[in-house]
N, C-alpha and C positions, 0 to 999 in steps of 0.2 A: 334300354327299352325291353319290356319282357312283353311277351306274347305266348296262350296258351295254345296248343297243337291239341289239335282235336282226330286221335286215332283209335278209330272204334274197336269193342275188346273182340269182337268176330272179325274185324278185317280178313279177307281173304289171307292174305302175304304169310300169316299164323301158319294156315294150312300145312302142314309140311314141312313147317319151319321152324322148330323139327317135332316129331310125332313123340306125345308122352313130357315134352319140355318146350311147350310152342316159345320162340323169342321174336320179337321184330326185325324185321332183315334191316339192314346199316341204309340201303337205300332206301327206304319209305323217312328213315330217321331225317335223311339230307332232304329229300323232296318234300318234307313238312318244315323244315327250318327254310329252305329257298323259298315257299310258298310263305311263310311270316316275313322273310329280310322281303320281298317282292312288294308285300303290301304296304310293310312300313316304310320303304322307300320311296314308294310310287313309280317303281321301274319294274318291267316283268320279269317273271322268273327266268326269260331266257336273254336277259338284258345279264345276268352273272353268270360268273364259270367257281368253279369249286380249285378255291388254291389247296387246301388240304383238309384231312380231316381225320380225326382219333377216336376211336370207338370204343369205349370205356367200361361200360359194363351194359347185362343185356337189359332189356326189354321187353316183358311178360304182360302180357293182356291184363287191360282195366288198368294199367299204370299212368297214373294223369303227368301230361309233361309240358312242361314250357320252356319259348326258347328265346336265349336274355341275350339280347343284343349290343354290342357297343362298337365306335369306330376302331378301325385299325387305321392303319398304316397309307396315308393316301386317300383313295374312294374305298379303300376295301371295310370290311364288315367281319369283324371277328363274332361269333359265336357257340353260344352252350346249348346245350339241350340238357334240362331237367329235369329229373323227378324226384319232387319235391328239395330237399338239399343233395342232393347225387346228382354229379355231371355224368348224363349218358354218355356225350358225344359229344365233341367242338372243333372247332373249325376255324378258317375265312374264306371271306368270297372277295372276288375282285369282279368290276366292271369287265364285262365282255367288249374286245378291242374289233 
């Protein structure tokens, strides 16, 4: 399942992060992929914990991204974060016990 993440090219998080080479910090990346596994599950974002996660290349304002979902292992939830064919970031999530 693919879902596209919607993170605006002013988001704050840019600010600062860092000046002259703004990237998107690794956390807003996980908090928009747990905010799609959440929906397309139908369990909420605090229903998962973050088994791990690889942060792969950065993240530059106006980069459109989506995040392609497939089972893992169990209940858990492996996925990618995209832009366009580039893995930003991937991961899994497992059900919180």
């Amino acid at each position: 399942m693919e879902s596209t993440l919607h993170v605006a090219a002013d988001h704050p998080a840019y600010t600062g992060h860092f000046p002259g080479h703004p990237i998107l910090p690794g956390v807003v990346l996980v908090a928009e992929a747990l905010a799609a596994i959440a929906r397309s599950s139908g369990r909420p974002v605090e229903a998962w914990t973050l088994a791990n996660v690889k942060f792969l290349q950065p993240v530059t304002p106006g980069t459109a991204l989506a995040c392609v979902q497939s089972p893992g292992e169990g209940e858990s939830v492996r996925f990618e974060v995209r832009a366009g064919e580039r893995v930003v970031a991937s991961g899994n999530v497992v059900p919180r016990k």
